[in-house]
N, C-alpha and C positions, 0 to 999 in steps of 0.2 A: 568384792568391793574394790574400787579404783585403789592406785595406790597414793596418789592425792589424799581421801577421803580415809586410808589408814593413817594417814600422816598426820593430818588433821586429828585425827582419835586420839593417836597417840599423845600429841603432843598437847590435847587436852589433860589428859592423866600425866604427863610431867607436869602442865601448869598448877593441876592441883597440887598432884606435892610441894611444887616447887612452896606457892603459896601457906599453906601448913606448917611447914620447913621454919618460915617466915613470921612464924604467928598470924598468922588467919585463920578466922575460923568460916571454913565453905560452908554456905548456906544451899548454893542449888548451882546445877551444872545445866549446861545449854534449857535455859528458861525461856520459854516460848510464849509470844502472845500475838497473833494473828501469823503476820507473814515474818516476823520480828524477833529475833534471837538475841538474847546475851549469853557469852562463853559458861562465863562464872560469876556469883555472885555473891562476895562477901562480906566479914565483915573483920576490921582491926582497930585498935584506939579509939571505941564510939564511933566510928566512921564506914558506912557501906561503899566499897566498890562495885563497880560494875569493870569487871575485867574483858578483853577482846583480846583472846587468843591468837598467835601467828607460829605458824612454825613454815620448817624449809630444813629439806635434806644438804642445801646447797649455799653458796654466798655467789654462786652461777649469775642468777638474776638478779641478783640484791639482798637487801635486808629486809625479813619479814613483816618486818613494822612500816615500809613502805607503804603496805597493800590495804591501810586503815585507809580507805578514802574518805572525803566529805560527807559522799552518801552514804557510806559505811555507819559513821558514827551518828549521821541521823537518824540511820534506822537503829543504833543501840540507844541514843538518847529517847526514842518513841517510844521504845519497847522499857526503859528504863521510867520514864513518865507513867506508864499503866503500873509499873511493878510499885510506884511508890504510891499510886493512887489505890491501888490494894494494900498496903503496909503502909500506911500515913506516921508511923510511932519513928519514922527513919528522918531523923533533921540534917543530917550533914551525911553527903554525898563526895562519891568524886568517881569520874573515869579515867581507866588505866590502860593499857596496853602491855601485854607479856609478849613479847618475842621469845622465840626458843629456835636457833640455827643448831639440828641435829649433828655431831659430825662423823667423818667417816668412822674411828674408834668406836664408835657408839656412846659415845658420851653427850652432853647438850650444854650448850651456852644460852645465859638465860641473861635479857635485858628488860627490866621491868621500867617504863615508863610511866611516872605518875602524875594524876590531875591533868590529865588533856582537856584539852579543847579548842574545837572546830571554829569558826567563825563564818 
């Protein structure tokens, strides 16, 4: 596996802990419906998120939470529309963004962005 693609892994299982950590309770990890992914999807205070994972060995290129593009989140909000039209019981919603900047020590800094949204 690339090592992009372990990064990604990884930094998926820190985002769940991170989350947990946090009081969430994780409902489902990389949920898929056509060509369409959400990271994580949980839930805290009566409230489902839909999380979008970022991580980065580096601050080289920037901030991981950069790379949430427009289309990015259109394809989490698509794939987020299917996931509520199978679970209709979910009234309050919101999308998030976890950044996680790895760092050399092996430790991880973790910025949690909440309630985005695209225009």
């Amino acid at each position: 596996m690339a090592l992009h693609n372990l990064l990604g892994k990884e930094g998926e299982l820190l985002a769940t802990r991170y989350l947990r950590d946090k009081g969430y309770e994780v409902l489902y990890n990389n949920w898929r419906f056509s060509r369409f992914e959400i990271d994580i999807i949980a839930t805290k205070n009566n409230r489902l998120h839909f999380t979008e994972v970022k991580s980065r060995s580096s601050k080289k290129h920037g901030f991981p939470e950069e790379k949430v593009t427009k289309q990015k989140f259109q394809f989490l909000a698509a794939a987020a529309d299917e996931f509520l039209y199978r679970n209709p019981q979910y009234k309050h919603i919101q999308f998030d963004i976890l950044s996680i900047n790895k760092l050399p020590d092996g430790t991880a800094e973790y910025f949690l962005i909440e309630d985005i949204y695209f225009s």
